[in-house]
C-alpha positions in Angstrom: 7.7 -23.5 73.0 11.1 -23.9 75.3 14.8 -22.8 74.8 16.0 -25.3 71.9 12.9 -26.5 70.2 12.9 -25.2 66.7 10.2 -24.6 64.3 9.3 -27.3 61.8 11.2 -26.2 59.0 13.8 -23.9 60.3 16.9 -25.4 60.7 18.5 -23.9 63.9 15.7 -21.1 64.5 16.0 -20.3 68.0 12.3 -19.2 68.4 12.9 -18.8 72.5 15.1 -15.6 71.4 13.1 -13.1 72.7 12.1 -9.9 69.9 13.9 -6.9 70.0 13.7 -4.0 67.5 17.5 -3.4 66.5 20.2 -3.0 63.8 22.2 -6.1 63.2 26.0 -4.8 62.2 26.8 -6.0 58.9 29.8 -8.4 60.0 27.4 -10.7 61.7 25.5 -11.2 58.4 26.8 -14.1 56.8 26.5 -12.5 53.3 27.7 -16.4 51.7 25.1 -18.2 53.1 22.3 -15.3 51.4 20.7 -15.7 47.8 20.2 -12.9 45.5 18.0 -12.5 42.6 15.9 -9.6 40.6 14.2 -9.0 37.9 12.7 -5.8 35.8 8.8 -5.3 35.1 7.6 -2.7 33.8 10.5 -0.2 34.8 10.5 -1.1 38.1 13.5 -3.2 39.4 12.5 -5.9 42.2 15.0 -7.5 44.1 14.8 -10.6 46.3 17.1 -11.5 49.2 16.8 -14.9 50.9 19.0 -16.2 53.9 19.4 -16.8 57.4 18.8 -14.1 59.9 21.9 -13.4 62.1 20.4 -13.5 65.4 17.4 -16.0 65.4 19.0 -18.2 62.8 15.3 -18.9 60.6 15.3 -19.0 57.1 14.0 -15.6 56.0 13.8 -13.3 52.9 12.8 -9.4 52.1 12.1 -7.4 48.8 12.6 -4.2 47.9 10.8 -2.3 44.4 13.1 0.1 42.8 11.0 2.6 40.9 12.6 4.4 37.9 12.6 8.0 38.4 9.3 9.7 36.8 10.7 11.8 33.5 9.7 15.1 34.3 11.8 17.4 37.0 10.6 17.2 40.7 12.9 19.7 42.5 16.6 19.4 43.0 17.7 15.3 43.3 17.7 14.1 46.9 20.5 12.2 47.8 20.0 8.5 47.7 20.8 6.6 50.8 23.0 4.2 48.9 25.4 6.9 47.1 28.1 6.0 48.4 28.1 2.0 47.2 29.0 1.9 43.3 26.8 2.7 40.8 26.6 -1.2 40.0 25.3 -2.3 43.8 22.2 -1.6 46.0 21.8 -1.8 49.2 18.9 -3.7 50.4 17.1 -3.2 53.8 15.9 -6.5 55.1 13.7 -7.5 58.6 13.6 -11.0 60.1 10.2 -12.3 58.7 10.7 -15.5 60.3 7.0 -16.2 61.3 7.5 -16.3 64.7 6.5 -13.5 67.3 9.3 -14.4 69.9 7.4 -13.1 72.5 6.2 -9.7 70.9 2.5 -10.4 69.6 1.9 -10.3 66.0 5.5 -9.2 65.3 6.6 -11.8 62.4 9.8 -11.8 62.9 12.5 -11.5 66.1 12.6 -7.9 65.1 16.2 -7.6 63.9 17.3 -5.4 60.7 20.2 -5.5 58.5 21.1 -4.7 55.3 22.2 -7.0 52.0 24.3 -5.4 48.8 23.9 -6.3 46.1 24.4 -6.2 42.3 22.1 -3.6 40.7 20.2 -3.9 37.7 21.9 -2.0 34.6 19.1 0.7 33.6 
């Protein structure tokens, strides 16, 4: 595949951009163009977030299971990586899954990460 071609059903996917395993800054996420749903079974929260990736441009999506905390004590609580968002949001991790190796065999993806918040499911 050459520079411009694009893969049948991604809309401006530049599959010649070659993989690279980085953090994409949140500005460059175009957080209006991403969907956002969830849903509860049994007392684990799943959320689903669908959108472009900023760098290769292919339609993309990730999910991430939020397990309610078991009911008896562990230990001391362990600090979550998303306490400092509002109780109300989540933060979402999310990996181009684009379907296309760019180079990088058996990758998936272009390799780029970012994050998506959301609104969290009440509990």
């Amino acid at each position: 595949m050459t520079a411009g071609q694009q893969v049948p059903g991604q809309s401006g996917h530049d599959a010649a951009l070659p993989y690279r395993d980085e953090i994409i800054a949140g500005r460059a996420v175009e957080v209006e163009r991403w969907d956002w749903y969830s849903h509860t079974d049994a007392g684990t929260a799943h959320y689903y977030a669908k959108g472009p990736c900023p760098a290769c441009h292919a339609d993309t999506q990730d999910h991430l299971a939020d397990v309610e905390p078991p009911i008896e004590g562990l230990g001391p609580p362990t600090p979550s990586p998303d306490s400092a968002l509002p109780a109300d949001s989540i933060e979402m991790p999310v990996r181009c899954r684009c379907g296309t190796d760019h180079g990088q065999d058996g990758a998936g993806g272009c390799g780029r990460r970012w994050s998506i918040i959301g609104p969290r499911i009440p509990r």
